[in-house]
Backbone of each chain as ProteinMPNN parsed JSONL, in Angstrom:
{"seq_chain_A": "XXXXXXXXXXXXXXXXXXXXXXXXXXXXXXXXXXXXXXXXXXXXXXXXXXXXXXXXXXXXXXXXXXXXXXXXXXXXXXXXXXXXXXXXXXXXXXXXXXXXXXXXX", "coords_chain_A": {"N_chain_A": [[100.553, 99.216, 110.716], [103.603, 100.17, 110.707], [105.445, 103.399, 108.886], [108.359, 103.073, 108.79], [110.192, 100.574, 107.692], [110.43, 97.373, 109.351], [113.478, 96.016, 110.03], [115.5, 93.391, 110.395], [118.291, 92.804, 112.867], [121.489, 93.912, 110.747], [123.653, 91.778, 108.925], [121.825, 92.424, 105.919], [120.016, 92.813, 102.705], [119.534, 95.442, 100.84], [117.324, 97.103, 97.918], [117.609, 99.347, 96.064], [115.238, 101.189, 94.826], [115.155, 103.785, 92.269], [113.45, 106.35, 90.627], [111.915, 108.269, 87.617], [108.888, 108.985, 86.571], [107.095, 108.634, 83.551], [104.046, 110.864, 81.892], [102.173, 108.742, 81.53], [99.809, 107.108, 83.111], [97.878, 104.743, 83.09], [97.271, 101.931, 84.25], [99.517, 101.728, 85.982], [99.474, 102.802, 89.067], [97.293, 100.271, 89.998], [99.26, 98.194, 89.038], [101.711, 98.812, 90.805], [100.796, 98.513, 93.426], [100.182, 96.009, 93.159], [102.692, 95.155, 93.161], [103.832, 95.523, 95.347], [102.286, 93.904, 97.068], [102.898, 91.47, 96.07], [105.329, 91.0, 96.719], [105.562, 91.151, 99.04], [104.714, 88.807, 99.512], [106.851, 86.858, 98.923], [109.771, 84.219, 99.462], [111.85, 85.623, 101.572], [111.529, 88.19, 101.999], [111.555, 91.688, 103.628], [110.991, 93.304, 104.176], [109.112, 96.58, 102.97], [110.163, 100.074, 101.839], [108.697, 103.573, 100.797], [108.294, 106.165, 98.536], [107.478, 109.189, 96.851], [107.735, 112.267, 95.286], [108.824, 114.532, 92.569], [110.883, 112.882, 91.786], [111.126, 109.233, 92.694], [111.207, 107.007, 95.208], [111.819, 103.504, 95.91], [112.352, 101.493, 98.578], [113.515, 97.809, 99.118], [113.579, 95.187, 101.37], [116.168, 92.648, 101.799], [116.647, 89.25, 102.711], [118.864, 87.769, 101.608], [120.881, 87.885, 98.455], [120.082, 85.789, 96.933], [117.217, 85.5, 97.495], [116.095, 88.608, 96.204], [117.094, 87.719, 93.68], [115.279, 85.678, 92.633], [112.971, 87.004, 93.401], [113.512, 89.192, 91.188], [113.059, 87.921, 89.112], [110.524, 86.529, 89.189], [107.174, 85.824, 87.461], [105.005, 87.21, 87.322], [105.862, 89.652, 87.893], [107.974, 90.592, 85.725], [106.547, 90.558, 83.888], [105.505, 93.238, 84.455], [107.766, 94.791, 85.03], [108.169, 94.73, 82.178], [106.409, 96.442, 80.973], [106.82, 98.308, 82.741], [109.514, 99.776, 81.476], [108.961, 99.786, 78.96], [106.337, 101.974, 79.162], [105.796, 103.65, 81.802], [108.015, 104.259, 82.804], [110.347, 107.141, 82.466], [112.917, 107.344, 82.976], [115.176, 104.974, 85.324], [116.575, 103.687, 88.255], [118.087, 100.808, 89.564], [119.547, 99.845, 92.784], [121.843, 97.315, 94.006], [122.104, 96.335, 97.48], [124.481, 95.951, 100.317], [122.969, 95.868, 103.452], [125.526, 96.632, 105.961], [124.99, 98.307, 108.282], [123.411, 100.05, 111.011], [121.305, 102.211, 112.655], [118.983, 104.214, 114.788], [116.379, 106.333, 115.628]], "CA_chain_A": [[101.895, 99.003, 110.168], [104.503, 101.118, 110.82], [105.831, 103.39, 107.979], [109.647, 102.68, 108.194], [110.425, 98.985, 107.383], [110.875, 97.041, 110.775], [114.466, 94.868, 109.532], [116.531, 92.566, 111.594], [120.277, 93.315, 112.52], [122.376, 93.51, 109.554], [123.835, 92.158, 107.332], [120.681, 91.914, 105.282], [119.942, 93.572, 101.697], [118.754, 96.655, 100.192], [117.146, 97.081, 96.698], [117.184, 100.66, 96.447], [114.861, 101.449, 93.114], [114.647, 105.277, 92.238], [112.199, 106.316, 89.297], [111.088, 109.406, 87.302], [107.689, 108.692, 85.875], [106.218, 109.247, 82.059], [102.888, 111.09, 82.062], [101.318, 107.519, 81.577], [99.104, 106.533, 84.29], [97.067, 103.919, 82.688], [96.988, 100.402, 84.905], [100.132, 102.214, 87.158], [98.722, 102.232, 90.688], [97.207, 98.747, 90.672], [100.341, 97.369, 89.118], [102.845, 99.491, 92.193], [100.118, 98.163, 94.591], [100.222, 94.628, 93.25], [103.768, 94.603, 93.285], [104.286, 95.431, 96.778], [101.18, 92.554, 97.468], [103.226, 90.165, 95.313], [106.73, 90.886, 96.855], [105.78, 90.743, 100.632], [104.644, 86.917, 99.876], [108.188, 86.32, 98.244], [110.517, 84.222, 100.337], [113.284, 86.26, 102.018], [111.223, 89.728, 102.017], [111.654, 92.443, 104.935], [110.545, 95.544, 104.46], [109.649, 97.944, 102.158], [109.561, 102.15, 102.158], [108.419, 103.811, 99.517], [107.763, 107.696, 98.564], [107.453, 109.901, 95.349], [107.821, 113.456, 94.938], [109.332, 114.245, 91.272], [111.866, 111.575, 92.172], [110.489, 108.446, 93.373], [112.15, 106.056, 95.565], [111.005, 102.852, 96.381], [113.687, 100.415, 98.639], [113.005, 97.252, 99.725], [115.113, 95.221, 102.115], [115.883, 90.958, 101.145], [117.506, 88.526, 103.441], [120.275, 87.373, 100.453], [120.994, 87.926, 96.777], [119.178, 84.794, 96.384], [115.832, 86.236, 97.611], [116.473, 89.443, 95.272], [117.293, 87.24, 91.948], [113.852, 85.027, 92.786], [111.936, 88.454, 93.26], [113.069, 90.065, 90.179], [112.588, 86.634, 87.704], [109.149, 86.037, 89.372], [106.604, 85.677, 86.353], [104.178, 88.344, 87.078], [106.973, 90.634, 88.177], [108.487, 90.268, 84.689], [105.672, 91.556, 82.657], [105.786, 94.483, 85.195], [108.95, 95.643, 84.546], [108.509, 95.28, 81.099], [105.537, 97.489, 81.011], [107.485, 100.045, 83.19], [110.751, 100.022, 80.842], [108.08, 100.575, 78.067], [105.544, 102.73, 79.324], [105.485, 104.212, 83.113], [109.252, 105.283, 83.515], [110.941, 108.118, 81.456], [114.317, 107.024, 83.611], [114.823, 104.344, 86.597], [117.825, 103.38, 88.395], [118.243, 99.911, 90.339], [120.671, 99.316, 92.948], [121.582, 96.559, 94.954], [123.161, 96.967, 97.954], [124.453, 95.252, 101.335], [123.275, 97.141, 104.7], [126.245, 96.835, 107.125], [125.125, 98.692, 109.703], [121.889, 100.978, 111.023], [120.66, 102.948, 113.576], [117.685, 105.206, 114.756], [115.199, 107.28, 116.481]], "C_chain_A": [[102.717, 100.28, 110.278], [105.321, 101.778, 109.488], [107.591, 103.426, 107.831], [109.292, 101.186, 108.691], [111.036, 98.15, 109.119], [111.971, 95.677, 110.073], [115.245, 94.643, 110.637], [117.608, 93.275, 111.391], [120.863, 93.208, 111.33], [123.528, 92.533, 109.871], [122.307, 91.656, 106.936], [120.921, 93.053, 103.91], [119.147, 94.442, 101.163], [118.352, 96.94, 98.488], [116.519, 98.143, 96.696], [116.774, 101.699, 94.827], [114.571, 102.922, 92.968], [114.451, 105.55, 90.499], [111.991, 107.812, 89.052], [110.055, 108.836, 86.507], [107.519, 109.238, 84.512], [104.68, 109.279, 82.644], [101.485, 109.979, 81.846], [100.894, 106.572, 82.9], [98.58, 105.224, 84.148], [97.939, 102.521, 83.361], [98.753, 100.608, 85.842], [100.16, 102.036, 88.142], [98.592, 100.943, 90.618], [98.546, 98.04, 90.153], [101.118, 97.365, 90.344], [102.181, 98.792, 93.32], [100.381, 96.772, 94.393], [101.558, 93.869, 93.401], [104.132, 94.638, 94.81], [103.663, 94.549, 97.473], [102.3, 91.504, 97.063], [104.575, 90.167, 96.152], [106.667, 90.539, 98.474], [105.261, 89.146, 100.594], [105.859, 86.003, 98.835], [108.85, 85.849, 99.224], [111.327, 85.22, 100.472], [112.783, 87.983, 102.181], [111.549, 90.324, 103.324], [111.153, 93.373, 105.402], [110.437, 95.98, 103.064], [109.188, 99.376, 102.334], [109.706, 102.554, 100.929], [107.781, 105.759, 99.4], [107.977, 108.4, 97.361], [106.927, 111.17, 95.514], [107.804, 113.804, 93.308], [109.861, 113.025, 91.087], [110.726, 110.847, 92.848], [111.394, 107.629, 93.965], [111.498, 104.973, 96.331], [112.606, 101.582, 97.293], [113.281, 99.359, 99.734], [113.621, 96.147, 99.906], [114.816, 93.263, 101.815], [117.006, 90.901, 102.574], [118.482, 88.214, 102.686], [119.917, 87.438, 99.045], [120.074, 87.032, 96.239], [117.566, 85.444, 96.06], [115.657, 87.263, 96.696], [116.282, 88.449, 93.41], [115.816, 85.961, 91.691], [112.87, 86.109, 92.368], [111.954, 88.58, 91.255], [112.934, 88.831, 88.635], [111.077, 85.77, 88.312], [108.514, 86.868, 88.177], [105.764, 87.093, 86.447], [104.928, 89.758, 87.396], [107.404, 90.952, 86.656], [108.25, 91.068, 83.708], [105.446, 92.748, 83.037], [106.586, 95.37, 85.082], [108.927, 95.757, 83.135], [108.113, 96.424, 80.498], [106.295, 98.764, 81.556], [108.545, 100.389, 82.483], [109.752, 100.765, 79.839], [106.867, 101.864, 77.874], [105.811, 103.673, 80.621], [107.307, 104.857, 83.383], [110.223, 105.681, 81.81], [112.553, 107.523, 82.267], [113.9, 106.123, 84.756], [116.322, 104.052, 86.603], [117.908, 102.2, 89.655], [119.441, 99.834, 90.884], [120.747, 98.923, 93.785], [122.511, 96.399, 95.862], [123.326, 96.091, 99.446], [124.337, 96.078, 102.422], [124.323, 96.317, 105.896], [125.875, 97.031, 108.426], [123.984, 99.216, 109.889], [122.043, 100.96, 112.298], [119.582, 103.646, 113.795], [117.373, 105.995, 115.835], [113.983, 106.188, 116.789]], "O_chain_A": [[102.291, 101.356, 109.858], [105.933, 100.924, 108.846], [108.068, 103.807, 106.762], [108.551, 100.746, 109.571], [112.0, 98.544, 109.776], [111.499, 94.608, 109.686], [115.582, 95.397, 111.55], [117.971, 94.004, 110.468], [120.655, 92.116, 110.801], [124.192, 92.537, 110.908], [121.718, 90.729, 107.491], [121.761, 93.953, 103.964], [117.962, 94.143, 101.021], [119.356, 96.969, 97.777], [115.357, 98.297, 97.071], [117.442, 102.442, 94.109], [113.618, 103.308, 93.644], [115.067, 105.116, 89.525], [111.893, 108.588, 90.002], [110.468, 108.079, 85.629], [107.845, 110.416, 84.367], [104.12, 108.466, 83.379], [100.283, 110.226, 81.944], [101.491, 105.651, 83.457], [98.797, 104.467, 85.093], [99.063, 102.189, 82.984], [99.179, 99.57, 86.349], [100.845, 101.086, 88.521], [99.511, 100.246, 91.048], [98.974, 97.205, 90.95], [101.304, 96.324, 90.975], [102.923, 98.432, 94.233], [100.818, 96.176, 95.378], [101.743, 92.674, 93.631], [104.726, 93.699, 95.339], [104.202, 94.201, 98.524], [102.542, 90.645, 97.911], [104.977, 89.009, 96.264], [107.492, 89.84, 99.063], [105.414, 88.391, 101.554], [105.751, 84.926, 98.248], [108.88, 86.621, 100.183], [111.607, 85.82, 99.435], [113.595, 88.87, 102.445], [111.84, 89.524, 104.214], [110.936, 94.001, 106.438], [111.289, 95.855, 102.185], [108.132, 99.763, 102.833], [110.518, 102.148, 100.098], [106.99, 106.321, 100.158], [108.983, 107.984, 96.787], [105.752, 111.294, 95.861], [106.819, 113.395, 92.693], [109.385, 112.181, 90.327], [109.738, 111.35, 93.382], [112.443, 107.436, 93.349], [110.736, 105.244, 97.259], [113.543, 101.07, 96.681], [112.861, 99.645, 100.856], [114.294, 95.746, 98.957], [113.726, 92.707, 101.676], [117.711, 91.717, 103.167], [119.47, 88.493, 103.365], [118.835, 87.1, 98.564], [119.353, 87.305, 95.28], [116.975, 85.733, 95.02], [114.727, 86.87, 95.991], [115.558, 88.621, 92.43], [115.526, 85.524, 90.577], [112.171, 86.149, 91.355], [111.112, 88.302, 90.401], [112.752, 89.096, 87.446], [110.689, 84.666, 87.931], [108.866, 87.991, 87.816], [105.95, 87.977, 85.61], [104.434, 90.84, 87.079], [106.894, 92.046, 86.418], [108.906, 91.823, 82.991], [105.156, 93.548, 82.148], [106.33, 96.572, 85.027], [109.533, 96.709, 82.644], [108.769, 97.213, 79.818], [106.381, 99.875, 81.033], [108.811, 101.566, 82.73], [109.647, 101.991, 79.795], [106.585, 102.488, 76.851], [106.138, 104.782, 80.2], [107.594, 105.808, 84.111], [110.552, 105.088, 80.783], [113.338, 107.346, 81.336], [112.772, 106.187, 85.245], [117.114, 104.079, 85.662], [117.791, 102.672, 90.786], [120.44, 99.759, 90.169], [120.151, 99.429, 94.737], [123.682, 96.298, 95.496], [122.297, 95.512, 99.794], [125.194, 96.936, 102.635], [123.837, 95.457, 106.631], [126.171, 96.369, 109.421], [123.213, 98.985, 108.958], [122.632, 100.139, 113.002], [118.979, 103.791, 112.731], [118.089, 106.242, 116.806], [112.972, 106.545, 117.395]]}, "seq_chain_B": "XXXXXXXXXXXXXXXXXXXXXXXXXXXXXXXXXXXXXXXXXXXXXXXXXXXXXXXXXXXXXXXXXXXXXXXXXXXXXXXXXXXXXXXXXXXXXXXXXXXXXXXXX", "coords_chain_B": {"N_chain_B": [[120.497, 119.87, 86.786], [120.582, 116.221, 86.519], [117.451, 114.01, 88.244], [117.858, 111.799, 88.929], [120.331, 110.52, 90.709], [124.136, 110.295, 89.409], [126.261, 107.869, 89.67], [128.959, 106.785, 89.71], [130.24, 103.192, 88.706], [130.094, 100.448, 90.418], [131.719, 99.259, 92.833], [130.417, 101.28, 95.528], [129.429, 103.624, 98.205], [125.866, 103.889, 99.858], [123.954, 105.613, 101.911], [121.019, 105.212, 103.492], [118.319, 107.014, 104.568], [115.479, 106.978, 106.625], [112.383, 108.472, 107.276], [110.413, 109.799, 109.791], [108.336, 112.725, 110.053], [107.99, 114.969, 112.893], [105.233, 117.606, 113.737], [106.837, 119.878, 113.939], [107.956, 122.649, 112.512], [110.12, 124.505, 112.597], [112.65, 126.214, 111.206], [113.012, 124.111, 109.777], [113.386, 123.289, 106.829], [115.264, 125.317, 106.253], [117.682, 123.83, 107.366], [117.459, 121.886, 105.919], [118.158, 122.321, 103.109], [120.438, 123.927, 103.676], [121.896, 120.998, 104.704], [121.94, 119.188, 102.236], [123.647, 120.959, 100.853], [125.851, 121.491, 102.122], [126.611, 118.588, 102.574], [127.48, 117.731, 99.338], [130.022, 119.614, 99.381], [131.523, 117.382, 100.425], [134.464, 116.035, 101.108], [134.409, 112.563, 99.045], [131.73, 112.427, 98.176], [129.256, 111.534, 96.355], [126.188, 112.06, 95.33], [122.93, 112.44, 95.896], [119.699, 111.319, 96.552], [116.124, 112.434, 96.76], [113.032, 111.982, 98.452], [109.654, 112.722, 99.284], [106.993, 111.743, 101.561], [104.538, 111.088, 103.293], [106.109, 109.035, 104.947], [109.409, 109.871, 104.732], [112.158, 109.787, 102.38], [115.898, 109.827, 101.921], [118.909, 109.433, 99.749], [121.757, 108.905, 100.263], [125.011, 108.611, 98.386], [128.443, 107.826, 98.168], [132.077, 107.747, 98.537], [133.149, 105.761, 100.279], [133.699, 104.223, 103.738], [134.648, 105.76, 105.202], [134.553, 108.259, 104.418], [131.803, 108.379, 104.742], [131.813, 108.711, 107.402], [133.293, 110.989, 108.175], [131.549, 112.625, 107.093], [129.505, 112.54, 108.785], [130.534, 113.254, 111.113], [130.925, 115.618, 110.86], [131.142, 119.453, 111.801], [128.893, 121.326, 111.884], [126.84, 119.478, 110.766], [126.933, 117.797, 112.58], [125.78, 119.086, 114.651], [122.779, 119.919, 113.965], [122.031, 117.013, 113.434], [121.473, 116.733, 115.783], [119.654, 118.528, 116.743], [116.878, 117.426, 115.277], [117.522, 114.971, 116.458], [115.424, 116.056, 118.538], [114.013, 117.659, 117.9], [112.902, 117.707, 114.931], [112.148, 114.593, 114.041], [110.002, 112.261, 114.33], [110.643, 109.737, 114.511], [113.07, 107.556, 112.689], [115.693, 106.083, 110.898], [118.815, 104.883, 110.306], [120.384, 103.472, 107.569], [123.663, 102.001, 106.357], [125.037, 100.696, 103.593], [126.482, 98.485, 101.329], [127.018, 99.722, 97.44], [126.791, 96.854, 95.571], [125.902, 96.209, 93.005], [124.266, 97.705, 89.681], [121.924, 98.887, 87.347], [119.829, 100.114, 84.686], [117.598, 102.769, 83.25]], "CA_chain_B": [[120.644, 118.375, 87.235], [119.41, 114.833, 86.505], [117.208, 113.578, 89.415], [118.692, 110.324, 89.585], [122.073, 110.656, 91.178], [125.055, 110.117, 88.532], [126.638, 107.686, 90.21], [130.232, 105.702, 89.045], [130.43, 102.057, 88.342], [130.087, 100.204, 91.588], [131.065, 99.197, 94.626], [130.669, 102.938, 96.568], [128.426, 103.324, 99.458], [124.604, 104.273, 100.297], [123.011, 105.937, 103.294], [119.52, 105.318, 103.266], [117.669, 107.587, 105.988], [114.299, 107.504, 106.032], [112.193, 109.4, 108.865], [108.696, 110.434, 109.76], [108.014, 113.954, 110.256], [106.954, 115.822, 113.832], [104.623, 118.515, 113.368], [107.165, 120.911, 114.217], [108.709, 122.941, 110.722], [110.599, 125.756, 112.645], [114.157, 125.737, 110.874], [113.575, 122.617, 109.344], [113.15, 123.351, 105.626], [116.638, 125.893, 105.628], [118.512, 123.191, 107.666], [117.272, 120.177, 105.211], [118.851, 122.693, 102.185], [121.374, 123.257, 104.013], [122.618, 119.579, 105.155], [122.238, 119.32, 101.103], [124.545, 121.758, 99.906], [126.966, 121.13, 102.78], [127.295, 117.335, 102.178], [127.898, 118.168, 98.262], [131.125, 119.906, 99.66], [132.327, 116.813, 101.515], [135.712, 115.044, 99.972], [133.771, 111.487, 98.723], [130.237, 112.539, 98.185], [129.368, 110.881, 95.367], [125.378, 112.227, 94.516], [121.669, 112.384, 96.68], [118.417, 111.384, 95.78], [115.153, 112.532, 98.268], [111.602, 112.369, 98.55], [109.385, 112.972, 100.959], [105.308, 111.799, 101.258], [104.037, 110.712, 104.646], [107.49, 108.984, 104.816], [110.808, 110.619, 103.998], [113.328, 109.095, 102.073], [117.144, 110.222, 101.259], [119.643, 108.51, 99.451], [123.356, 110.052, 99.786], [125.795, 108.147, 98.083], [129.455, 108.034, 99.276], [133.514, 106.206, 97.974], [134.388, 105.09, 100.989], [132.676, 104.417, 104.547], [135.085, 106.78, 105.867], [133.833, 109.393, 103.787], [130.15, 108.741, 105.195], [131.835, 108.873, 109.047], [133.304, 112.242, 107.923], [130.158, 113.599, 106.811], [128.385, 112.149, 109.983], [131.308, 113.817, 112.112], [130.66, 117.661, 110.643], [130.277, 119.945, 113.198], [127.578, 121.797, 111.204], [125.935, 118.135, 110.66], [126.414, 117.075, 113.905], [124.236, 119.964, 115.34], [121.822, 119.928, 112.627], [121.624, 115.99, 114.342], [120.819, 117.099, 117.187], [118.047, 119.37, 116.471], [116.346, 116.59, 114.537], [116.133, 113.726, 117.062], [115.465, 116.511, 119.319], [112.466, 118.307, 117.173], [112.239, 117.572, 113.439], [111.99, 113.653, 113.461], [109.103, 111.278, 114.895], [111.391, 108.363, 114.139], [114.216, 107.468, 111.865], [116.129, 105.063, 110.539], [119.674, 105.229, 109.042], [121.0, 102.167, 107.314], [124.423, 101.832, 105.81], [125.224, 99.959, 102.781], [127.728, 98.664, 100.102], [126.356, 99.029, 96.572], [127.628, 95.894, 95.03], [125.644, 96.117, 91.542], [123.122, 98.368, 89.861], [121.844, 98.727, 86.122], [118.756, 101.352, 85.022], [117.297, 102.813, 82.271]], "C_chain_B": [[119.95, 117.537, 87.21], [118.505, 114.979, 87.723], [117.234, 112.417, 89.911], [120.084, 111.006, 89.583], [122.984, 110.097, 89.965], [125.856, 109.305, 88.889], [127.831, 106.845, 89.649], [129.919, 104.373, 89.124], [130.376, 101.415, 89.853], [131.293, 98.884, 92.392], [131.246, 101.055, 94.753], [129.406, 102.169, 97.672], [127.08, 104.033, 99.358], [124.064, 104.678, 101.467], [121.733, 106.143, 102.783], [118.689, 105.792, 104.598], [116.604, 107.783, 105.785], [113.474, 107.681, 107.431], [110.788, 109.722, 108.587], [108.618, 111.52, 110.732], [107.567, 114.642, 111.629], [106.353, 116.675, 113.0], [105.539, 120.081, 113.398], [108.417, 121.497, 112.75], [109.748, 123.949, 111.18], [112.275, 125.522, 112.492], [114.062, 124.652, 109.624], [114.223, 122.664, 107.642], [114.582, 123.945, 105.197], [117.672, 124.739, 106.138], [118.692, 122.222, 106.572], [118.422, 120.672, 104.174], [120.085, 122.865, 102.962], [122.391, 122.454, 104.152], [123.036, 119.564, 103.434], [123.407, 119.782, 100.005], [125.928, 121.321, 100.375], [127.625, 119.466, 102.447], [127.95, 117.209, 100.66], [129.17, 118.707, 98.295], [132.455, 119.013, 100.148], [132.814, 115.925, 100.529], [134.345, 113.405, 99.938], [132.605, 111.172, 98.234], [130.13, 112.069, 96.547], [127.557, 111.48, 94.265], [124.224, 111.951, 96.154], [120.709, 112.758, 95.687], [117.127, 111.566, 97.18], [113.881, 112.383, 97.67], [110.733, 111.996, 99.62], [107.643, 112.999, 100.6], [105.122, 111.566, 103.107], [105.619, 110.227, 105.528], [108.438, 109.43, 103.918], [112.045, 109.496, 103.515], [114.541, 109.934, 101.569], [118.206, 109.336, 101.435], [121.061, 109.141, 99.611], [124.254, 108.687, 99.572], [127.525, 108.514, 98.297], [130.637, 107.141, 98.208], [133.497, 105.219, 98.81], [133.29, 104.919, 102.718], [133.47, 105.109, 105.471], [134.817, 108.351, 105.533], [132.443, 109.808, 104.421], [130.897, 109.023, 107.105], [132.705, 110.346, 108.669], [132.42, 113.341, 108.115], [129.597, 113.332, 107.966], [129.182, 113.264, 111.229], [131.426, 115.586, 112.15], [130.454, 118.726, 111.567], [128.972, 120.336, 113.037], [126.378, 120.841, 111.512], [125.404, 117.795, 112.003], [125.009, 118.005, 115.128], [123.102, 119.863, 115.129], [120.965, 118.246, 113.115], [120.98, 115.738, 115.089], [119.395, 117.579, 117.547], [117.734, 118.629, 115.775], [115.972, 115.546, 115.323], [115.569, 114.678, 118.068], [113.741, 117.176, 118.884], [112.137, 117.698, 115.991], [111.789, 116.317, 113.339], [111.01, 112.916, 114.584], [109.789, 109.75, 115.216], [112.218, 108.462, 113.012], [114.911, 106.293, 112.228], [117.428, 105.108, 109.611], [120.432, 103.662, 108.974], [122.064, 102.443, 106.057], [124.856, 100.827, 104.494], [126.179, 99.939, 102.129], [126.931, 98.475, 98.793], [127.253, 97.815, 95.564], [126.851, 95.956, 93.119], [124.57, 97.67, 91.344], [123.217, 98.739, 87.928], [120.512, 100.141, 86.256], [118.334, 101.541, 83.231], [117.321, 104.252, 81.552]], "O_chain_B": [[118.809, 117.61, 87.667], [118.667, 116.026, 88.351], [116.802, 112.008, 90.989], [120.684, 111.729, 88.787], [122.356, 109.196, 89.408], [126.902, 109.788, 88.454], [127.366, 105.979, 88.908], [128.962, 104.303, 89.896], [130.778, 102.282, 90.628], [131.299, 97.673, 92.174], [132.031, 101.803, 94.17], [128.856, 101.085, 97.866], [127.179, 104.997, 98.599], [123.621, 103.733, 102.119], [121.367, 106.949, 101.928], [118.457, 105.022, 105.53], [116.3, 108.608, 104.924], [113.82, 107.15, 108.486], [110.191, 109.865, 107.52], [108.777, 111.383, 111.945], [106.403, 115.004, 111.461], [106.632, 116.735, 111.803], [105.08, 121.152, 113.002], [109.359, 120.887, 112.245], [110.407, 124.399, 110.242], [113.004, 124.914, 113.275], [114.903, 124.464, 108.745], [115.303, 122.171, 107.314], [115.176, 123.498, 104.216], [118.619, 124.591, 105.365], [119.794, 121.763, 106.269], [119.451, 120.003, 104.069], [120.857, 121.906, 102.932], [123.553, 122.772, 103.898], [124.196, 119.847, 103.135], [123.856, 119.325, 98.954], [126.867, 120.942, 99.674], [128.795, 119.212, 102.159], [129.004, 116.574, 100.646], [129.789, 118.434, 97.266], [133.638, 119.33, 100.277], [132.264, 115.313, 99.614], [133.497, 113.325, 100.828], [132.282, 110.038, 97.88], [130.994, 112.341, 95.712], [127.497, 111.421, 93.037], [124.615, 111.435, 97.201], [120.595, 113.57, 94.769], [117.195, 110.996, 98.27], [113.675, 112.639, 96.484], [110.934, 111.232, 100.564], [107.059, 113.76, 99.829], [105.859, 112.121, 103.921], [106.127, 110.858, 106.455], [108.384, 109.418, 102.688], [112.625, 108.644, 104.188], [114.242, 110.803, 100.751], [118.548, 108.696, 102.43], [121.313, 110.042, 98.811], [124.248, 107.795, 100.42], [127.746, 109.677, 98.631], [130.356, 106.254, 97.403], [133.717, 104.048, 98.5], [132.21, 105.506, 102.765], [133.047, 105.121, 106.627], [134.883, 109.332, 106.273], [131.994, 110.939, 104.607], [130.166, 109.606, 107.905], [132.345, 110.97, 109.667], [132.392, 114.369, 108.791], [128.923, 114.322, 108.25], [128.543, 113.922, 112.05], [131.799, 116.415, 112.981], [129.352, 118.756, 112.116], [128.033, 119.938, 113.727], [125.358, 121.083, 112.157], [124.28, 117.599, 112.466], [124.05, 117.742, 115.853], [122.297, 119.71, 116.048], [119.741, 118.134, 113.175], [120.121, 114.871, 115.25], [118.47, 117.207, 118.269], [118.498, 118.899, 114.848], [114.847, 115.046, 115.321], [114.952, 113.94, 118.837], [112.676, 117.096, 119.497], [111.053, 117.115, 115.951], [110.855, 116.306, 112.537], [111.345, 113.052, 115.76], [109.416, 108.901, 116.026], [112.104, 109.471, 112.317], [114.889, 105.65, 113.278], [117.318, 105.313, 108.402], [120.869, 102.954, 109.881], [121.683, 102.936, 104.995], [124.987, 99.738, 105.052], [126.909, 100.926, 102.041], [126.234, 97.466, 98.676], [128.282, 98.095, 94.948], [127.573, 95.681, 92.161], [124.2, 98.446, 92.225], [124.281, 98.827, 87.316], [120.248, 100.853, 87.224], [118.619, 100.798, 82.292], [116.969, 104.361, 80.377]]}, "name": "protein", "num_of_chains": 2, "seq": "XXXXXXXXXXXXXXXXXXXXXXXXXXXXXXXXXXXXXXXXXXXXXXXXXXXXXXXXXXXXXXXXXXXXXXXXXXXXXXXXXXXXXXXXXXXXXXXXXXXXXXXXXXXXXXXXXXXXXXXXXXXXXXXXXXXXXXXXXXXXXXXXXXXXXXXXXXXXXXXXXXXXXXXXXXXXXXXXXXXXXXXXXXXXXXXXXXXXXXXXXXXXXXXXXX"}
């Protein structure tokens, strides 16, 4: 697998989540792992890239709003985020966004 | 400074560039600060978020998408471009966006 996201021509969508962590590790990893398991068998998925320094940034690309508002009201998703509002992030910042355009290397 | 970007009420814009590393570091590290400080100068800039593991991610936020073809048009930048698909980058990926929403915690 290639580590940037292989996405069709735009227009398609970006859900571009950036995170500072609380020193609480506990059931962390396998959740982050199970979410990226759980989200690539979501209709409308594309891609996702993901990397953490201090900052973390995780962004991961939908075919339409629809696909996006399915994702984030799927059930086991749910209790995921609640856990991370409550435990795993000291700050997070969601934002959802339309890609226009792209290019590369 | 936070390390989530500060960003106004939305719509603005997103460049999401995310890139995988050559082996080659010579320059790279003063250019990256650099590009950093310099885009921070540019009329529209709105905030950047980075991190960098196997894959690199940076977020630069933007008003206007004439603001981001500004910043793309720099001379500084545009060199700095150059030497990057030329040495610093394995691959890359820059995708444009509008953020249409975004909430956080």
């Amino acid at each position: 697998m290639s580590l940037l996201a292989n996405t069709p021509k735009p227009p398609y969508y970006a859900v571009i989540f950036t995170s500072v962590r609380t020193f609480d590790e506990q059931g962390y990893g396998d959740a982050a792992n199970r979410m990226i398991e759980l989200a690539q068998q979501q209709p409308g998925f594309l891609g996702v890239e993901s990397a953490r320094e201090e900052l973390g940034i995780t962004v991961s690309y939908w075919q339409s709003l629809d696909a996006i508002k399915q994702w984030k009201a799927n059930i086991e998703h749910l209790a995921v985020q609640k856990k991370g509002r409550k435990l795993w992030y000291e700050s997070f910042k969601v934002r959802i966004s339309k890609v226009e355009r792209d290019y590369g290397l």
